[in-house]
C-alpha positions, 0 to 999 in steps of 0.5 A: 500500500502506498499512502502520504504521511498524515499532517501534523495531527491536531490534537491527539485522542485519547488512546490506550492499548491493550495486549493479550486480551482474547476475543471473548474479553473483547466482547465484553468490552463492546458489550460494557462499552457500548453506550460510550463515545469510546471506539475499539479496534481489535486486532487478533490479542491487541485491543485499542481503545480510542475516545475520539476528540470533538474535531475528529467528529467534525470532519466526520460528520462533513464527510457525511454530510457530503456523502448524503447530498451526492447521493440524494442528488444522484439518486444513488441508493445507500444505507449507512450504518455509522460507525457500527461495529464490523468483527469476524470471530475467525479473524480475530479481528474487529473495529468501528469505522468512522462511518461505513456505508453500504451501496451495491452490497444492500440487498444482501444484509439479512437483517438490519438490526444487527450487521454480521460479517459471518453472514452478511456482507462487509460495507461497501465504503468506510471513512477514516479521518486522521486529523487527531489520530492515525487510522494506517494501523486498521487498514489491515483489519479493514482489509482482513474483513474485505471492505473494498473501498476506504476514504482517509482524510488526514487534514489535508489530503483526501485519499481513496484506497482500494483494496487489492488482491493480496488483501492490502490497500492501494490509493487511487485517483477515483473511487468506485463507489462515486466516479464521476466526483474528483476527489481533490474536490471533496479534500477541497471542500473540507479544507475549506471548512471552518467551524462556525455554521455548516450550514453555507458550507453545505450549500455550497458543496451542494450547488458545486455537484448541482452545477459541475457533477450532476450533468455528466451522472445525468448524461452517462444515465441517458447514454447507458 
């Protein structure tokens, strides 16, 4: 995999680490734990835990908020399901994305209630944002559970990672999941941001697909 050394980090979240935990103990801490802003990783003994900072959750929430106006614009089907937690027992592994959202791979969750990864299959998309911790170290369990598509924003650079035939991630200048965006666009707009009202940020990101995107989805449809 190749990636750009995250930004100088703004901030850093509260992080601790534990060894030789087994998965039966990680259970417990999801189950302890649930209810609390506090993100786990799981990586086959070594368990993270992550309290995520307030501008962490800002970023995240604008990724979000981008990802709802292109695909109400586009009339793209989508299901997001958060930072809900995504574990496989045989791997061993486990972790919350940022946020996850399915697209092609709806239709094949049984049940919404609870997303299993022994029967259901992964998200389609997951969003990492590095600007006051860094994700790189999740991008192999991201990878064991077959999330085909990450997006990393480190403050600066707005990365799409595909993932590869050997099970690792490589970063590429468009995502799958929306082709027609050009993602320097998306690392714009968020480099933009400045907190205050979300509100004109939004509109503006929203008139921009409108008037530069929108166009060319609507052709392609026409044409296909």
């Amino acid at each position: 995999m190749t990636t750009a050394a995250p930004a100088k980090l703004q901030g850093t979240a509260q992080r601790f680490v534990l060894h030789d935990i087994s998965w039966e103990d990680y259970q417990t801490f999801l189950k302890v734990l649930e209810d609390r802003p506090i993100r786990l990783t799981y990586d086959q003994g070594t368990l993270e835990l992550m309290t995520p900072l307030s501008l962490h959750e800002r970023y995240k929430t604008l990724i979000g908020r981008m990802i709802d106006i292109m695909t109400l614009e586009s009339r793209t089907s989508v299901v997001g399901v958060g930072s809900t937690t995504l574990n496989r027992k045989r791997l061993k592994r486990g972790l919350e994305p940022d946020q996850c959202y399915y697209f092609s791979n709806a239709g094949k969750v049984a049940d919404w209630a609870r997303v299993d990864l022994d029967v259901d299959p992964p998200p389609d998309l997951a969003i990492e944002i590095d600007v006051t911790s860094d994700s790189r170290h999740r991008l192999g369990i991201c990878a064991a559970l077959k999330i085909p598509e990450v997006w990393r924003f480190d403050g600066d650079r707005q990365d799409v990672l595909q993932l590869q035939d050997p099970g690792t991630y490589q970063v590429v200048p468009r995502s799958g999941i929306f082709p027609f965006v050009p993602m320097e666009e998306i690392g714009r707009f968020l480099r933009q941001y400045s907190i205050g009202d979300d509100t004109p940020w939004a509109v503006a990101f929203q008139e921009w697909f409108r008037e530069t995107i929108l166009p060319r989805v609507q052709n392609d449809r026409e044409g296909e």
